[in-house]
C-alpha positions in Angstrom: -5.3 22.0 -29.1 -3.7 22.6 -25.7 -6.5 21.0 -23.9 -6.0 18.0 -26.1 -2.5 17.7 -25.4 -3.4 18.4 -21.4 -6.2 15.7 -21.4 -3.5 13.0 -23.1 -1.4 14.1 -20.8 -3.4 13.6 -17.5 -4.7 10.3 -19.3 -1.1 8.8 -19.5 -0.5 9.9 -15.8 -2.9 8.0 -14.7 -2.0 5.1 -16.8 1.5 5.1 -15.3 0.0 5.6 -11.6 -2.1 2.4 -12.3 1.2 0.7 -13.9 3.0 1.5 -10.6 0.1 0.5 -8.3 -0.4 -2.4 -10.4 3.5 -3.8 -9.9 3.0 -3.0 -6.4 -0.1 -4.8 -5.5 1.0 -7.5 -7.5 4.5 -8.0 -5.2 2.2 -7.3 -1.7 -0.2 -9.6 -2.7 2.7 -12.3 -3.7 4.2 -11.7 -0.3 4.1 -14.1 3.1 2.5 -12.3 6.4 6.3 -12.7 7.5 7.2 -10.4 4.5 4.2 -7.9 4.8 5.2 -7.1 8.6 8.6 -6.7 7.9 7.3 -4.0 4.9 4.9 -2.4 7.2 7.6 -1.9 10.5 10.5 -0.8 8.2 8.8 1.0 5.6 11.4 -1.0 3.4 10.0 -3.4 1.1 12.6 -6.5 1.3 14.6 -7.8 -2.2 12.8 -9.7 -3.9 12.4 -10.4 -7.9 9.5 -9.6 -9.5 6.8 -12.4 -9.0 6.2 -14.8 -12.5 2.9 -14.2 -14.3 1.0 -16.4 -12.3 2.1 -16.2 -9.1 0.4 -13.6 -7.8 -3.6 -13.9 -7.3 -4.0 -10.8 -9.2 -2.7 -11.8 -12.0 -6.4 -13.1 -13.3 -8.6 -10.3 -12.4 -9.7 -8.5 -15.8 -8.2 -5.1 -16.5 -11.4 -3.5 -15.2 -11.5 -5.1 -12.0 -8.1 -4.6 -11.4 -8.5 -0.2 -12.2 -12.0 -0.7 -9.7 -9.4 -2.1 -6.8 -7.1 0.7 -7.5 -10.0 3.5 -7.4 -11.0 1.7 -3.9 -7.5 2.0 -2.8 -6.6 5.5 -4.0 -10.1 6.5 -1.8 -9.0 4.4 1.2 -5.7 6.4 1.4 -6.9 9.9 0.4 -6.7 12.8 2.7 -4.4 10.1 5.2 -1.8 12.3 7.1 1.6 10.7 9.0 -0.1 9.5 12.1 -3.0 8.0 10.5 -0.6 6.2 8.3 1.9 5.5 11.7 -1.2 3.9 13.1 -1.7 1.8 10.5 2.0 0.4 10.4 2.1 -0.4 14.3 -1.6 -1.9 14.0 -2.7 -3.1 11.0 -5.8 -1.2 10.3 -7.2 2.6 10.1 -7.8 4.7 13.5 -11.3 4.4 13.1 -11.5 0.8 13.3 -10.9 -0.7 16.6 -8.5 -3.0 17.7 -9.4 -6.5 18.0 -7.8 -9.9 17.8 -6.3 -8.8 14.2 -4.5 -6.0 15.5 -0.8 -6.4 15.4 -0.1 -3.8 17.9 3.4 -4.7 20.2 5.5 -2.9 22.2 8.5 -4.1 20.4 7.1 -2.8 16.8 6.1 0.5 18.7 9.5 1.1 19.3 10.6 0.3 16.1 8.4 2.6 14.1 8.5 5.2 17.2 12.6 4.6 15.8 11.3 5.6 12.1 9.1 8.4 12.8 12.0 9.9 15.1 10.0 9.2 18.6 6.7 10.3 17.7 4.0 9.0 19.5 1.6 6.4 17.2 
């Protein structure tokens, strides 16, 4: 009985994870570039409702696409410590990747998230 009650226990928690990921993707992908920088310097994800069903391009992936996405994620980010993640705010990709012409490295965002991170070094 208790590992029946543990198992739909650790089944609703992931549920709830994918709910939250779910709402979250759903805003990021509704978002400008403008927005998403703003997101990644601050760490502050700016006011703004909900988008409507529809308005996001997530909204018509199938439920199992959606939880294969989230898997992906969850694996992307696993095992990521602060400076990985500080990297990834002042550039725009992981450490192992190199910079290129997508990298959105500045010395004015390096500040600002050398602000945040209370003058660490990214």
């Amino acid at each position: 009985m208790a590992t029946t009650s543990r198992n739909r226990i650790e089944r609703l928690e992931r549920e709830l994870e994918f709910r939250a990921w779910d709402r979250l993707i759903r805003r990021r992908f509704a978002r400008t570039r403008a927005v998403l920088e703003v997101w990644t310097t601050t760490t502050q994800c700016p006011e703004r409702p909900e988008p409507l069903p529809g308005m996001s391009p997530i909204d018509n992936m199938e439920r199992e696409d959606l939880r294969k996405l989230w898997k992906e994620e969850q694996q992307e980010w696993a095992g990521r410590n602060r400076e990985d993640l500080a990297f990834f705010c002042l550039h725009g990709h992981w450490p192992e990747r190199a910079c290129g012409t997508e990298c959105m490295k500045t010395q004015e965002r390096e500040r600002e998230i050398q602000g945040l991170l209370g003058g660490s070094n990214v």
